[in-house]
N, C-alpha and C positions, 0 to 999 in steps of 0.2 A: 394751763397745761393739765388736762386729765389722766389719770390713773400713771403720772410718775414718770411719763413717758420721755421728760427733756430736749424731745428737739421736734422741730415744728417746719414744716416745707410745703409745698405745692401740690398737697394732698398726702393719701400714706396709700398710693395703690400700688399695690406688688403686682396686680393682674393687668395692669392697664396694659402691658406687651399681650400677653393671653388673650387679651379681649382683641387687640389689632391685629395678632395672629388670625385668629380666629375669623373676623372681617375679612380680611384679604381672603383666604382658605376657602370661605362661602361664595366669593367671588369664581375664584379657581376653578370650584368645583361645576357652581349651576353657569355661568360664563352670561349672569343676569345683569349687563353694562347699566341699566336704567337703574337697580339697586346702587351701583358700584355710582353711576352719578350723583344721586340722594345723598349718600356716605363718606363722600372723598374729601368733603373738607373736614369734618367729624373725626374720619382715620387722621387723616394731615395734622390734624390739631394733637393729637395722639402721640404721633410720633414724634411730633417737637414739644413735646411737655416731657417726655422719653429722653429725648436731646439736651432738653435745654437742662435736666434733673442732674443727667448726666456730666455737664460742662458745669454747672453752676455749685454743686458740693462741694465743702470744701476749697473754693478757687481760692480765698484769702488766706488761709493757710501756707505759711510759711514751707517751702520743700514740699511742696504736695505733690509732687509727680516720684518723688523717694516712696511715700507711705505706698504699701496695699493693696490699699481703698481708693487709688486717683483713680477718676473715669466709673465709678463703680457710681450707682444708684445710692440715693442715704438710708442708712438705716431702717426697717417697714418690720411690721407685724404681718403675718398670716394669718391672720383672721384674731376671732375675738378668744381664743379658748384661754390666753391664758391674762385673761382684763380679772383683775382688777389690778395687775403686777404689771410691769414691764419686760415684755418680752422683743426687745428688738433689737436686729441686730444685721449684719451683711448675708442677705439668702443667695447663693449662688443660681437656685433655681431662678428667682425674680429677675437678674441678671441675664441668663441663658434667654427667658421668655422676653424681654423687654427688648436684647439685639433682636433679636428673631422678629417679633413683633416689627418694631421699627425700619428693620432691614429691605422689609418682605415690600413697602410701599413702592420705592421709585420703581420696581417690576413690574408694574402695574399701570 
């Protein structure tokens, strides 16, 4: 575990909803289906890593539908600014962006 950080998961991306936002959006806009077929397992994998981050935090935890944080994404950084410390914590943004992200697929 580098720079203090304590917990360890299935990557530390707070943007991966942004970025499937973003996908889908591109589709939306140019309506380029032959992109959209390249991409769709790529998004799909996306949104159940989204999912699965989702469902799988915390499940052992004792009363976890009591705390917070159930159903919430775990803990992420925002980028590097503040390495070489530990800065993580619950960003409601990374949440907003990640349903959003995730959401936007079965429309499609």
């Amino acid at each position: 575990m580098r720079h203090d950080m304590g917990y360890s998961h299935d990557g530390t991306h707070a943007s991966t909803g942004r970025l499937l936002f973003a996908m889908a959006d591109r589709y939306f806009l140019t309506g380029d289906k032959e992109w959209f077929r390249r991409n769709r397992v790529r998004m799909q994998a996306a949104a159940d890593w989204i999912i699965r981050q989702r469902t799988d935090y915390m499940k052992d935890v004792p009363n976890r539908e009591k705390l917070h944080v159930a159903g919430l994404m775990p803990p992420t950084m925002l980028g590097d600014y503040a390495m070489p410390s530990c800065d993580w914590h619950w960003y409601y943004v990374g949440e907003v962006l990640s349903l959003q992200g995730s959401s936007v697929l079965p429309m499609l």
